[in-house]
N, C-alpha and C positions, 0 to 999 in steps of 0.2 A: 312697846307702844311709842317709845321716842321717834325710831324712825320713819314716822308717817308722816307725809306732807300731805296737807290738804288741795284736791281736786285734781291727786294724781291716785291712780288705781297701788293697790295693795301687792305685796310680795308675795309668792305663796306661801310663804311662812309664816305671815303675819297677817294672811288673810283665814277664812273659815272656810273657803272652798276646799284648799287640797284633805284637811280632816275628815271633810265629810263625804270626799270622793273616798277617801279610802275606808271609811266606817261603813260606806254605801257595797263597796265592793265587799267586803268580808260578809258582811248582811245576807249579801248574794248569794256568796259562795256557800254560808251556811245553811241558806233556805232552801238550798237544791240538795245539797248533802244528806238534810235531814229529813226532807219528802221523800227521798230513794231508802235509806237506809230505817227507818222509823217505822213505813209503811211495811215491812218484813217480807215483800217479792211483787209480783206486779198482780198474780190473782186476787190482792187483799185491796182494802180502798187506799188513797194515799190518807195521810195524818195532815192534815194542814194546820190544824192548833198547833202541833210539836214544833213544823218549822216555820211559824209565825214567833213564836215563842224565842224558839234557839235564834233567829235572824234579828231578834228586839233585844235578845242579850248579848248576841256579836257587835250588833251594832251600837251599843249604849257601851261594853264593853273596851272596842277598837276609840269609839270617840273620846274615852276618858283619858286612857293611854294617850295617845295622839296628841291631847288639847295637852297632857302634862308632861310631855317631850317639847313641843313648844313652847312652853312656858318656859321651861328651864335653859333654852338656848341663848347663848349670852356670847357676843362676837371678843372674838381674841382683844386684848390690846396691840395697839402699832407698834411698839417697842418687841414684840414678841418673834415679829417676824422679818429683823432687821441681822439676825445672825451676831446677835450681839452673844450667844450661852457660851460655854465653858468649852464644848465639844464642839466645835468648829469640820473636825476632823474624825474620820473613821481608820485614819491609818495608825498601824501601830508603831509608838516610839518607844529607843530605845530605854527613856527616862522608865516607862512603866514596867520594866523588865521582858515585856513580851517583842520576841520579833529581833529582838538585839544580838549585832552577833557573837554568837560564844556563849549565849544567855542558858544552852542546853549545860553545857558542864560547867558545875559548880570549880569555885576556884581550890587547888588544891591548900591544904593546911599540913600542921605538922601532925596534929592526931591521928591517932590510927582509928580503925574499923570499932574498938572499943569506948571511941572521945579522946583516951591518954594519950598524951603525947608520948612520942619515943625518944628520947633522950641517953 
């Protein structure tokens, strides 16, 4: 809610259209799904309580979701995407042991195959 300035229109994020476009859509899609599939082939009558019903639970369902995805979105901080982290880099150095050369054989010692040394 902070970043609303008054007498300028709303983001879609931060307005109630795009939820309800899309709670409006699922509504749809459920109401026609459930008139075809409910009513049990075309000789029979269609059900229309069922997909009033299923299209009032999509639809109150999607809008709950929706309003509480919005709710929880919270923009990054500016320090965040300054390249300021640890991992700058995708390359491998030789400090991490991968990619270094030689890093495949281990260095030889005096022990043998058993740990003892041979002496």
């Amino acid at each position: 809610m902070a970043d609303q300035h008054p007498g300028k229109p709303r983001k879609l994020r931060t307005s109630v259209k795009g939820p309800l476009m899309f709670s409006a859509f699922w509504a749809a899609v459920t109401f026609v799904a459930v008139l075809i599939f409910a009513s049990g082939g075309s000789a029979k009558v269609p059900r229309f309580d069922l997909a009033f019903t299923g299209a009032g639970i999509a639809f109150i369902v999607t809008l709950v979701i929706a309003a509480m995805l919005s709710m929880s979105y919270k923009e990054n901080a500016e320090h965040l995407g300054k390249g300021s982290g640890v991992n700058l880099s995708s390359a491998k150095r030789p400090s991490h042991g991968f990619g270094a050369p030689g890093s495949h054989n281990p260095p030889a010692s005096d022990a043998g195959p058993d740990g003892s040394a041979d002496r």
